[in-house]
N, C-alpha and C positions, 0 to 999 in steps of 0.2 A: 420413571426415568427409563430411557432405554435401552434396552439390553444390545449394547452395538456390536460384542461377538456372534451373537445371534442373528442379529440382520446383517453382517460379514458373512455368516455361513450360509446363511437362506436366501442370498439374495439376489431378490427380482428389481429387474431394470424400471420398472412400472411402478415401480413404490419407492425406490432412491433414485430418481436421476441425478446426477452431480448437482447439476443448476436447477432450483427449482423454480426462479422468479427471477425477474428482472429487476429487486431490489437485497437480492443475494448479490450484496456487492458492497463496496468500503464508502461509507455516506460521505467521505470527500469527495468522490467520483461522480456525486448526484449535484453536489455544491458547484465544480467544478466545470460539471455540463452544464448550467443553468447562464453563469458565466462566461462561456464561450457559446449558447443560445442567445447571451445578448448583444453579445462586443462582435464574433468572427464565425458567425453559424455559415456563412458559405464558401469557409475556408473548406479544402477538400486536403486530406491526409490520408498516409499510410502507417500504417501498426503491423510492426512484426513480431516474431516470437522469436526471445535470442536466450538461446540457450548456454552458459555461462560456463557451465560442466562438462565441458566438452567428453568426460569420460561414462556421462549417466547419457546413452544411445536411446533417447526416446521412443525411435523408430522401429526399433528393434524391440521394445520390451511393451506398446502397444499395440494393439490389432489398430489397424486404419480404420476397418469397419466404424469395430466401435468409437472412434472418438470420431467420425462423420455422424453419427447416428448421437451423439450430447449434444456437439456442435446444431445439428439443425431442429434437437429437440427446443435449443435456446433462441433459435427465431421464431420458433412456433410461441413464445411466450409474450405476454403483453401484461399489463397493469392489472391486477384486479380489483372490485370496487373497496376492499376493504385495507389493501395497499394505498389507493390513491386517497380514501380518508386519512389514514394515519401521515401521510406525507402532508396533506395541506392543510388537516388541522392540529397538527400534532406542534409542542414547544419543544425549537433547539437551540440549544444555546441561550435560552432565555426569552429568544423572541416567535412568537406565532407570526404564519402564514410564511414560514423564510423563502418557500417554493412559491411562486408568482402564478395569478394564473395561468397566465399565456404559455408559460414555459408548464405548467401542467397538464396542459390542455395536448400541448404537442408531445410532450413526457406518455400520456395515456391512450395516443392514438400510435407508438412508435413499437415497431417489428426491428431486430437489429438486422443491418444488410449485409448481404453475401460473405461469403471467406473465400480464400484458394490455399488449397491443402497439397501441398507434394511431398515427396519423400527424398534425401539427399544428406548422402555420406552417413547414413544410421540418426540423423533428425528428420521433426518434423520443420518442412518451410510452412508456417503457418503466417497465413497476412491478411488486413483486412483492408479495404480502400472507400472512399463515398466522403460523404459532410462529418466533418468534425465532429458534429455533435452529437451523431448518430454512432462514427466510428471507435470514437473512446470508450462506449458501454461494453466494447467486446474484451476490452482487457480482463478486468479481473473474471469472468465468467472462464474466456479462454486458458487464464492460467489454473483456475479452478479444478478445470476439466483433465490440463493435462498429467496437473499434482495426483489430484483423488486415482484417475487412471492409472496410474504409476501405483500407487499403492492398492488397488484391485489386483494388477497382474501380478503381486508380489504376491498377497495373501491369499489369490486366487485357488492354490490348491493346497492351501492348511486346512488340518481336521479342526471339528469344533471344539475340543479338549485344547491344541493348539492354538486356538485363537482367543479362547478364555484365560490364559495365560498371558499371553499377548499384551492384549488389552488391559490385564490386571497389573502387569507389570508397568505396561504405560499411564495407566493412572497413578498406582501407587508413586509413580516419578513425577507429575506434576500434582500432586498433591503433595510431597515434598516438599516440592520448589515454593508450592504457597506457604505452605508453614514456615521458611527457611526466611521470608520478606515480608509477613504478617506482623512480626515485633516490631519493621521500623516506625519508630512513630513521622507520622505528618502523610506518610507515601501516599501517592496519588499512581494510577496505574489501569491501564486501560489496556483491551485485548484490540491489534493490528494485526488477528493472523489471516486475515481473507482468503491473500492472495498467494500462500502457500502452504495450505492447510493440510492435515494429512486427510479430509474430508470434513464433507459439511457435518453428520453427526458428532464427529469428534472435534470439531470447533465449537459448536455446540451445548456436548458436554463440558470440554475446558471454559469455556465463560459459566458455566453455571456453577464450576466446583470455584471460579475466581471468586462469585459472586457469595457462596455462602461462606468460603474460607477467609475473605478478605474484607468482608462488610463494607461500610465505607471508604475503607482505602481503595476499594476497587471500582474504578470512574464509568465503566462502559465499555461499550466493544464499537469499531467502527464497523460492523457488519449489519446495514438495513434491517435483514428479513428477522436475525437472532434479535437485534433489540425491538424489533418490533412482538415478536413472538416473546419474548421474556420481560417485558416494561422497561428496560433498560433505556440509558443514554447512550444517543447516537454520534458519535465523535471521529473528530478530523477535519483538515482543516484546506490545506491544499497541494499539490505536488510539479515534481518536474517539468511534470508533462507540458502547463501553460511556460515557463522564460523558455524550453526551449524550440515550440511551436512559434512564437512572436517572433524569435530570435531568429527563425529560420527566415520568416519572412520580413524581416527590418532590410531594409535597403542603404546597405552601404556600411561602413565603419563604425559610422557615427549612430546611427540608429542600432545598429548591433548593441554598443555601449550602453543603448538606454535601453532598448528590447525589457531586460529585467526587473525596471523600475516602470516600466506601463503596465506590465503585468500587474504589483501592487495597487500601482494607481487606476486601474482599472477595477480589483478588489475592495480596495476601500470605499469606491462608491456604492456597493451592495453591504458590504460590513461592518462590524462593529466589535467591541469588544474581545470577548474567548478568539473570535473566527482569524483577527489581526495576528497571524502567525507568519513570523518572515522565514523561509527556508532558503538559506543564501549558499548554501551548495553546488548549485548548479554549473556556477564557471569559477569556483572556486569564492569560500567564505572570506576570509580577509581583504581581499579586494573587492570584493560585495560592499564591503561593510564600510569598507575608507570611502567608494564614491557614494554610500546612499546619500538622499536628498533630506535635510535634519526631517522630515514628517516623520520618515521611517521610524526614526529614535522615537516617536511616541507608539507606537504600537506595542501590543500587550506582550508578545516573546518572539521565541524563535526556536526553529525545531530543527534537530543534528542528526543529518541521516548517513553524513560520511566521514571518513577520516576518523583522529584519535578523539571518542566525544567531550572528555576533561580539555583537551586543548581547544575544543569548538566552545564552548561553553567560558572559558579563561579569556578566548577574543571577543566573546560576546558582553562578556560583565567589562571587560576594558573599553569596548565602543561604547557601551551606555555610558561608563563614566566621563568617557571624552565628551559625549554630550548633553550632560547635567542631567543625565536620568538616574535615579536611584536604583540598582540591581536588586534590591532586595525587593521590589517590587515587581519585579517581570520574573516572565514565565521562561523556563526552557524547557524541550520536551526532548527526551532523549530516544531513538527509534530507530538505531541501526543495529541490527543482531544481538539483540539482548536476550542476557539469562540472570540467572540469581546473583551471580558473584559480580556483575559488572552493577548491578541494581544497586542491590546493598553499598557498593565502593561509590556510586556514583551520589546515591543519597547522601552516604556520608560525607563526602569530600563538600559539597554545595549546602549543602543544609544550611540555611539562616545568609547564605551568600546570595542566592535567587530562590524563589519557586520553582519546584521542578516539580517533571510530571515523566511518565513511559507511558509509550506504546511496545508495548509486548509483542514482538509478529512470531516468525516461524518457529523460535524455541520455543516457544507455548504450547501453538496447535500443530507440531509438526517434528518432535523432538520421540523419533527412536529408532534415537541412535543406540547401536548394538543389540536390539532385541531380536532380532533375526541375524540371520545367518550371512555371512559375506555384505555387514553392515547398509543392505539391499533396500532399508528404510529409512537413512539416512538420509536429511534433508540434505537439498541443494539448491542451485542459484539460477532460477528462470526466471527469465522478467518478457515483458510485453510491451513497449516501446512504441511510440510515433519518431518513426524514420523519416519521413519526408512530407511538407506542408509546401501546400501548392506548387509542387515538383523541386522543389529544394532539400538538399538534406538537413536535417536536424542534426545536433550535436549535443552531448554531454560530456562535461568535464570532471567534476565531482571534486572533493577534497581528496577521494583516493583513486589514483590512475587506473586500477584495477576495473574502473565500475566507468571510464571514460567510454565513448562510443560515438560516432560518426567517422568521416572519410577523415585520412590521416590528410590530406589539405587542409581539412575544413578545421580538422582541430589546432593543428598548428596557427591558422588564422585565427580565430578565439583565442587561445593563449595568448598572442600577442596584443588579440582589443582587449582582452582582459587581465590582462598584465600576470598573468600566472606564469612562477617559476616551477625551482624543484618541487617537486611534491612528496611524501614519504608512502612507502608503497605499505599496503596490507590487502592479509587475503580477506577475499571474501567466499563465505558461507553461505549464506543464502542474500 
């Protein structure tokens, strides 16, 4: 195992770069691109980095240097031959070959394209622009880089006695948290922390203390390169990013409306089974859920990444039963800022009501909080976004307004296609 206060205090750039492969990244993101390689590869977008925390000054607590010198170490990266076995022969989800060839042939000749880096008001404006399908790979790597950086400049000038403390403290707290969700019986639980990790080692290490602390209960990591590295399952399923890229570019009222439900039905024709996960979030879940088309109702769950998750989960089991689907048969997966005490409450309250399942993200691999000084490793809320699809802006609405985002026209407009009223506000953490 390794000793990562050690490589903290010893460390060379040439032996941790943040990103070390282009399958260091959330295997929905690989699903996702294959998907929009087949439906809209010459749609052209933009990805920006939106910093949530307005009070964690990125720009300020980074060298520029360094994060130009992660950044262009991750175009210098491409596929290598024993990545590209495990992608196209490897079983997900149950089914072999899920990666096509065409779409791995283009996968393992692909360089990610350029960024534009500025600096403004103590952020970084970070953006990426070019083909879709080429642009979306920059997300999780980008956030990657800016997390782990963040916690470089923090520990950068601890002694090694200081850092072995650290550390030991931050493990003994998530090794806690596994003991404290190991008694539930039935839990299913899987690590989501990619995209705000406190670093790749330490993401890592937290999947492999899940993996022997939690045996069975513990489903996989959506992290590529760790489940490839540790035989692990590769899990996730799909995100925002495709209703509100469609959404941008639907033309007119009316297609707006349906924007959402091309998306699935676009999905269903490559999937099956586990993959059929509805995320109805995006412009708000209960009005998702009144216009879906009855197919939907057959699909295996649905995954709650905003708002209160017992109340996402309560409109989900009352839409299945309006349409004669059985709840005790479908999945929900719960994956919005989860820790122990939301886990445990959440198993218990559902138990025998659906299947449920967690994605575990930030409080996993990114939870230390108070262990330094002026709570300076405290997680926070950066995300990486497609802002505009063939020069239109994108929008998200969410179940909490907090996490909304596009031109306040554009949102006011979607509110109204999509019938969204009040909404109850909560913060958000990461």
């Amino acid at each position: 195992m390794v000793d990562i206060a050690t490589r903290v205090y010893n460390h060379k750039w040439k032996i941790d770069p943040i990103v070390r492969s282009l399958i260091d990244t959330d295997f929905y993101k690989l699903l996702m691109c294959q998907s929009v390689f087949r439906n809209k590869r010459d749609t052209q977008v933009t990805f920006s980095l939106i910093n949530r925390s307005k009070s964690i000054r990125m720009a300020d607590l980074i060298d520029e240097g360094e994060l130009r010198e992660q950044l262009d170490h991750v175009r210098s990266l491409s596929l290598s031959r024993g990545e590209s076995t495990w992608l196209r022969g490897n079983t997900f989800y149950g089914k072999r070959q899920m990666f096509r060839p065409d779409f791995m042939e283009w996968f393992e000749n692909l360089r990610l394209p350029p960024y534009h880096l500025e600096k403004r008001d103590g952020q970084y404006e970070l953006t990426f622009e070019g083909a879709w399908p080429e642009v979306m790979l920059w997300e999780i790597p980008a956030l990657s880089i800016l997390m782990e950086l963040r916690s470089r400049a923090v520990t950068g000038d601890m002694g090694r006695f200081e850092l072995q403390i650290l550390y030991a403290r931050a493990m003994t707290r998530v090794w806690e948290k596994v003991e404290q969700i190991k008694p539930l019986d039935g839990l299913k639980i899987a690590d989501f922390g990619t995209r705000r990790r406190h670093s790749y080692l330490w993401q890592d290490w937290c999947v492999q203390a899940m993996g022997e602390g939690l045996g069975a209960k513990f489903s996989g990591t959506s992290n590529c390169l760790i489940a490839m590295k540790r035989d692990l399952e590769a899990v996730g399923t799909n995100a925002h990013e495709l209703p509100m890229v469609y959404s941008a570019l639907a033309d007119g009222d009316d297609a707006l409306a349906r924007a959402p439900y091309d998306v699935l039905a676009d999905w269903q024709e490559e999937h099956d089974g586990n993959l059929r996960i509805i995320l109805p979030d995006t412009y708000g879940t209960r009005g998702f859920l009144d216009r879906a088309p009855d197919w939907l109702a057959g699909w295996t769950g649905i995954r709650i990444d905003s708002g209160d998750p017992a109340t996402g989960a309560e409109v989900a089991i009352d839409w299945w039963t309006s349409r004669g689907e059985d709840p005790t048969k479908k999945l929900v997966i719960f994956s919005d800022g989860l820790d122990v005490d939301k886990i445990a409450a959440l198993h218990t309250q559902f138990k025998g009501r659906v299947r449920t399942s967690f994605g575990w993200g930030t409080l996993l691999t990114n939870d230390f909080r108070g262990l330094v000084n002026n709570n300076a490793l405290n997680p926070f809320s950066l995300v990486c976004k497609a802002i505009k699809a063939d020069g239109k802006p994108t929008v998200k609405l969410s179940d909490n307004p907090n996490k909304a985002m596009g031109p306040s026209d554009e949102i006011k407009r979607y509110k109204r296609v999509f019938g969204v009223g009040e909404q109850s506000v909560m913060d958000v953490v990461v």
